[in-house]
The first five atom37 places (N, CA, C, CB, O) and aatype in JSON, in Angstrom:
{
  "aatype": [20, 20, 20, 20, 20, 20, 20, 20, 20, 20, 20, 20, 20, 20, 20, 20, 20, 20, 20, 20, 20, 20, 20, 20, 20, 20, 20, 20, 20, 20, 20, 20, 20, 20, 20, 20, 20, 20, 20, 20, 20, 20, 20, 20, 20, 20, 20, 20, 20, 20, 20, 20, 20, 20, 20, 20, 20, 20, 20, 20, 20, 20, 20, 20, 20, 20],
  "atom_mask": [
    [1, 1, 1, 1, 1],
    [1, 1, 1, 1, 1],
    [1, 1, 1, 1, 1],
    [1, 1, 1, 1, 1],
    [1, 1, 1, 1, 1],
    [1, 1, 1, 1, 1],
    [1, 1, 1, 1, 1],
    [1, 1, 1, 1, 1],
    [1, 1, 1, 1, 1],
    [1, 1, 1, 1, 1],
    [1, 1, 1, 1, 1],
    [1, 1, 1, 1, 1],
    [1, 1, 1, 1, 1],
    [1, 1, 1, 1, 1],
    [1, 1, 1, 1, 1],
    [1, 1, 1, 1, 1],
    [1, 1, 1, 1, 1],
    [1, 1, 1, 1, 1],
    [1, 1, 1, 1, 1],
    [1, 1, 1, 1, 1],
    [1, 1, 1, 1, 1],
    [1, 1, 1, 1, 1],
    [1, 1, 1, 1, 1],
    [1, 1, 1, 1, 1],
    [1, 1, 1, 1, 1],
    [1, 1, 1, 1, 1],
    [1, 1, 1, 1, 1],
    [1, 1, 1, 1, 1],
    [1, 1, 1, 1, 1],
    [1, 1, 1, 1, 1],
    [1, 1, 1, 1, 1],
    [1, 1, 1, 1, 1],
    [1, 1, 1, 1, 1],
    [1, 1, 1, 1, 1],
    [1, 1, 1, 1, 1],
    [1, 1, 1, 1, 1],
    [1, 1, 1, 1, 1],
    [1, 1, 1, 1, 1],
    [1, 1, 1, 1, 1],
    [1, 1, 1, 1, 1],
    [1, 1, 1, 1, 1],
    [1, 1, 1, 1, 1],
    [1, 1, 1, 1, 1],
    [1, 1, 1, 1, 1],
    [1, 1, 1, 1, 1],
    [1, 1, 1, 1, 1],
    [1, 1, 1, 1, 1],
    [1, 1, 1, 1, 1],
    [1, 1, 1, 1, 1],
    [1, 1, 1, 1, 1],
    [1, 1, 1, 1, 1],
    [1, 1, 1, 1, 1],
    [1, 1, 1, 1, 1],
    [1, 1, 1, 1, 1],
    [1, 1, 1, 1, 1],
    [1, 1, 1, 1, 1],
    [1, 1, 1, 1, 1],
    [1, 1, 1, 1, 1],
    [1, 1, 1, 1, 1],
    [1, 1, 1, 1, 1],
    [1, 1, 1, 1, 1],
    [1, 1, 1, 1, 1],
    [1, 1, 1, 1, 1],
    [1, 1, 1, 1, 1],
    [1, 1, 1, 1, 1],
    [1, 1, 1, 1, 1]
  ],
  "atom_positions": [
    [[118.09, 74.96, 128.6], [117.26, 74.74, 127.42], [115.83, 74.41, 127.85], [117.84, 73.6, 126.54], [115.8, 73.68, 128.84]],
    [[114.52, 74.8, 127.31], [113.79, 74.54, 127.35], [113.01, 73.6, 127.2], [113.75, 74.97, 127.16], [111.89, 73.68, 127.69]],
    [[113.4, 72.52, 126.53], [113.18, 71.29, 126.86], [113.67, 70.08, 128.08], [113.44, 71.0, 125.87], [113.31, 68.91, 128.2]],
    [[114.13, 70.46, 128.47], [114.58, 69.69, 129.51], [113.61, 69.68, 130.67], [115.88, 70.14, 129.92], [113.36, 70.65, 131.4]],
    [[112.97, 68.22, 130.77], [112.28, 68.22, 131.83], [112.16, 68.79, 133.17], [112.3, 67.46, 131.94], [111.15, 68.83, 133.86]],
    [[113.31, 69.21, 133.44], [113.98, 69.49, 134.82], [113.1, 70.88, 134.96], [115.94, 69.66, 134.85], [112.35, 71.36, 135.8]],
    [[113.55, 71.21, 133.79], [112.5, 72.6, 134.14], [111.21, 73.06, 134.04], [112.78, 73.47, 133.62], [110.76, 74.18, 134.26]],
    [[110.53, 71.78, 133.58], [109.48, 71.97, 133.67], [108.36, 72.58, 134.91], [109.38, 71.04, 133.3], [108.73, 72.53, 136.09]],
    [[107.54, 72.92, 134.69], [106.62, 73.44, 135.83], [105.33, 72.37, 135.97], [106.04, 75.08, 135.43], [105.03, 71.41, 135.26]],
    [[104.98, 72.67, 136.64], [103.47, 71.91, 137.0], [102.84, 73.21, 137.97], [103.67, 70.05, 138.09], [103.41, 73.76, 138.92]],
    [[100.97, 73.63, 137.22], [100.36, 74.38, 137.34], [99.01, 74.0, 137.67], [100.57, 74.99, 136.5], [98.51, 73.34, 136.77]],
    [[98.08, 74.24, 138.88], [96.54, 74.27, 138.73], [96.12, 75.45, 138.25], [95.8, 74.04, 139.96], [96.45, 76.45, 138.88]],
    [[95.28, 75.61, 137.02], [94.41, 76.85, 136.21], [93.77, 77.1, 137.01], [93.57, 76.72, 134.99], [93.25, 76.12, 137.53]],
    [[93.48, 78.16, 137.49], [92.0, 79.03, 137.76], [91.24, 79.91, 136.54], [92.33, 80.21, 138.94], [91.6, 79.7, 135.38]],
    [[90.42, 80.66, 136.75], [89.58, 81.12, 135.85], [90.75, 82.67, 135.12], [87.85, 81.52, 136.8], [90.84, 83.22, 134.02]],
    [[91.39, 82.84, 136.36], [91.9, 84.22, 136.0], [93.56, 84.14, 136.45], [90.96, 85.53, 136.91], [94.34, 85.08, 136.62]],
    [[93.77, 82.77, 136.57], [95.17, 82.86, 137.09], [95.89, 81.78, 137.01], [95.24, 83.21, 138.36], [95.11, 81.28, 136.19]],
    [[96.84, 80.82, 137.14], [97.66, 79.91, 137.91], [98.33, 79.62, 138.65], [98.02, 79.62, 137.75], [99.37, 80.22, 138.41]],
    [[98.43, 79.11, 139.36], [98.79, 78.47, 140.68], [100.26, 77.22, 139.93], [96.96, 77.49, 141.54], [100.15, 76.43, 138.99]],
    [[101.43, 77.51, 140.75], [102.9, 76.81, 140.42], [102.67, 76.18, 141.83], [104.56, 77.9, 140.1], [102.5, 76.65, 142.95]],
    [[102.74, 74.88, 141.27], [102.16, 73.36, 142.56], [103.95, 72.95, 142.66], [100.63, 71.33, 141.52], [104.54, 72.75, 143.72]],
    [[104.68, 72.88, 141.12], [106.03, 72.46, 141.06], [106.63, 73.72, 140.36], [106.27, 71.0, 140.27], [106.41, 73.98, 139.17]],
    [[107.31, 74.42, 141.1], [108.22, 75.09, 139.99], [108.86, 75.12, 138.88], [108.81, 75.28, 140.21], [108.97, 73.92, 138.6]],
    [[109.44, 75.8, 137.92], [109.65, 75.71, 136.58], [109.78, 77.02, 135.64], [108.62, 74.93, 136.15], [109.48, 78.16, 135.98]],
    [[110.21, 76.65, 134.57], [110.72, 77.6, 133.56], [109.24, 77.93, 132.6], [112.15, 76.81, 132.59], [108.63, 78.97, 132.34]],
    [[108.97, 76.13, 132.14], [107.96, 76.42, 131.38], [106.72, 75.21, 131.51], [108.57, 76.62, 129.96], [106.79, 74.48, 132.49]],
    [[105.65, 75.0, 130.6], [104.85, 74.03, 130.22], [104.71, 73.58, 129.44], [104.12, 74.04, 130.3], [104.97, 74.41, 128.56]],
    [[104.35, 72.39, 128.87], [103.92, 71.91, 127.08], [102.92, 72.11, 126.63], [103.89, 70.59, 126.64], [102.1, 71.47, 127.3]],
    [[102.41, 72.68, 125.81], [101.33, 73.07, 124.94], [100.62, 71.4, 124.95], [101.94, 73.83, 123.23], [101.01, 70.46, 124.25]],
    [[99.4, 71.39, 126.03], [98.7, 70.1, 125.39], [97.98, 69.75, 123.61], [97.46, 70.02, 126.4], [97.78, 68.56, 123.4]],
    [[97.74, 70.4, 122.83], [97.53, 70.02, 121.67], [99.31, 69.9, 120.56], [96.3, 71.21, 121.22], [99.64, 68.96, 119.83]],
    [[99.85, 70.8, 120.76], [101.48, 71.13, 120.04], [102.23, 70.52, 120.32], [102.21, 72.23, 120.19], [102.89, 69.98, 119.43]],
    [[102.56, 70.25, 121.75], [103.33, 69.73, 122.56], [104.73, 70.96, 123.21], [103.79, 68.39, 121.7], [105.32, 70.91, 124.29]],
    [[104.88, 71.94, 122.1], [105.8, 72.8, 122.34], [106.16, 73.52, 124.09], [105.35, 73.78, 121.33], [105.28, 73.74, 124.92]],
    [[107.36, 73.72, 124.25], [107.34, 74.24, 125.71], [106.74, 75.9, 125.46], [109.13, 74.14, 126.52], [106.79, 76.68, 124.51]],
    [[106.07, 75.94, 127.06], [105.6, 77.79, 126.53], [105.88, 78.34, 127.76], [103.68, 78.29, 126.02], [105.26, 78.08, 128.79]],
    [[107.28, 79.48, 127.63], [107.84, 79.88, 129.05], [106.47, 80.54, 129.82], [109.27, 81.14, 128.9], [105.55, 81.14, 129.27]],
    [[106.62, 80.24, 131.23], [105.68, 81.04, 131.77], [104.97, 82.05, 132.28], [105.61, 80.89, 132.01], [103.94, 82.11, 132.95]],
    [[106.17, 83.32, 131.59], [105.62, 84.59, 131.63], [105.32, 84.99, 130.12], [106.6, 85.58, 132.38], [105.25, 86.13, 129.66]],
    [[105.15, 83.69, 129.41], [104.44, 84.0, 128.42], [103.14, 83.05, 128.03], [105.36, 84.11, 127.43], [102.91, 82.87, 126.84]],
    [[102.44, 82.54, 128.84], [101.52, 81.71, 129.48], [100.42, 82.54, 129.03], [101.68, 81.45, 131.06], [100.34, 83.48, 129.82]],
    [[99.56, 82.61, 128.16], [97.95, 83.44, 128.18], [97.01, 82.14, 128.17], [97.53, 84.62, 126.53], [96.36, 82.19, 129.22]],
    [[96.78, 81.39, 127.7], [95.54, 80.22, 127.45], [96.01, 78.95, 128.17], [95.26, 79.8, 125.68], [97.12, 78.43, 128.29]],
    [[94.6, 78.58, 128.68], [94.45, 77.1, 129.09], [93.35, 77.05, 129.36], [95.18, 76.51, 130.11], [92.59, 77.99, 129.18]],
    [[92.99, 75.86, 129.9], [91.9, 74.98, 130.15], [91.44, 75.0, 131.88], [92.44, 73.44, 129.61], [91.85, 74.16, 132.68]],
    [[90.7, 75.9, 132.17], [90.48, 75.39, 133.87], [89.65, 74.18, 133.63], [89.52, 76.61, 135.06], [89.72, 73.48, 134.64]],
    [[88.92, 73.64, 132.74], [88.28, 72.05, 132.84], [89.42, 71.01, 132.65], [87.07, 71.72, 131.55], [89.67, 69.91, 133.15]],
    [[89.94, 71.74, 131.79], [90.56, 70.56, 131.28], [92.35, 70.65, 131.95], [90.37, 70.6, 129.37], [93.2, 69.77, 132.0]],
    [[92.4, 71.72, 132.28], [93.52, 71.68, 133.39], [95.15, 71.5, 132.17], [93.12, 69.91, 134.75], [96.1, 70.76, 132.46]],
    [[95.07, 72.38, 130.86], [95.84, 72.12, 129.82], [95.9, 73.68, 129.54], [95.25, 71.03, 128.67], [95.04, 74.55, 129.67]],
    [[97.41, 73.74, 129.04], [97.6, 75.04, 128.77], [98.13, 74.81, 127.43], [98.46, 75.83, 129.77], [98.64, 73.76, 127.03]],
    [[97.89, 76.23, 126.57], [97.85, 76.22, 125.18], [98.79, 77.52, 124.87], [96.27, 76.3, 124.58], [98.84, 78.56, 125.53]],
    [[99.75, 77.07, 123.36], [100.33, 77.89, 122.88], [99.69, 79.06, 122.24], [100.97, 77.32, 122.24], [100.38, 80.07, 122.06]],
    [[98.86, 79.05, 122.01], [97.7, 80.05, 121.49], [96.4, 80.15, 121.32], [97.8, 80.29, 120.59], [95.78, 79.09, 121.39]],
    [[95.58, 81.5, 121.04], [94.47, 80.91, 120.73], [93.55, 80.25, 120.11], [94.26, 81.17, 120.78], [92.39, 79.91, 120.35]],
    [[94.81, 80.05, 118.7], [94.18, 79.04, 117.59], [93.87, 77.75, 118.62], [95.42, 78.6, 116.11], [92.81, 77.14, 118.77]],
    [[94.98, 77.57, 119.17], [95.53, 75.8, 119.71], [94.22, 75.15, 120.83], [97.5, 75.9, 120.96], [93.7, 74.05, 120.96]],
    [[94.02, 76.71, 121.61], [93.11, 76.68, 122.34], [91.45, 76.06, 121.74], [93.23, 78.02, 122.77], [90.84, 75.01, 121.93]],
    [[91.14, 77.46, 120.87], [89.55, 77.18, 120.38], [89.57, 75.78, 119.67], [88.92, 78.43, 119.19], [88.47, 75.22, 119.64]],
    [[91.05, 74.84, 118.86], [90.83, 73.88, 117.91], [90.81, 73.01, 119.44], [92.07, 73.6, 116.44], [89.87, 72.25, 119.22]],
    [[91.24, 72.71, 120.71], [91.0, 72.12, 121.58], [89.55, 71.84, 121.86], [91.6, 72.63, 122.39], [89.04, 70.73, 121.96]],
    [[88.91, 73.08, 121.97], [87.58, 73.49, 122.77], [86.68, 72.72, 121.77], [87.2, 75.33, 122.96], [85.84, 71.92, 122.18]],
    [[86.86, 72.99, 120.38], [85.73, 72.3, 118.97], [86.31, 71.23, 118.83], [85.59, 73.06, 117.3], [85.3, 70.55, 118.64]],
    [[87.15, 70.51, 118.78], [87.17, 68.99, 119.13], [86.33, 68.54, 120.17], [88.47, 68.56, 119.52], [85.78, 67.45, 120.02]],
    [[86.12, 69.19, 121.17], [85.48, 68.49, 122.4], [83.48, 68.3, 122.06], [85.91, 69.74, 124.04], [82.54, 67.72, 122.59]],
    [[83.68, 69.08, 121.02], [82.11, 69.06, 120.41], [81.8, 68.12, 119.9], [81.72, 69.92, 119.49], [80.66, 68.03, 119.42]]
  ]
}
């Protein structure tokens, strides 16, 4: 199941990629919290080092920071 910590991953963002520091199934959406498997991974944060369920989740991240 996808919630289960166990499977979680841990990732450093780059501009065009990520890097798996801990292996894993998936990540939590930092604004949602939802898990997002990781071959279905498109958005995150290289500042902010947070990956997002979409691009709504993303840009409402980015305009909060305004």
């Amino acid at each position: 199941m996808l919630m289960s910590s166990e499977n979680a991953a841990t990732l450093v963002y780059g501009p065009n990629s990520f890097r798996i520091v801990r292996p894993g199934h998936f990540v939590n959406c930092a604004v949602s919290g939802v898990p997002i498997p990781l071959e279905d991974l498109l958005y995150w944060s290289v500042d902010r080092q947070e990956p997002y369920a979409s691009a709504e989740l993303a840009t409402r991240r980015a305009l909060d920071a305004l």
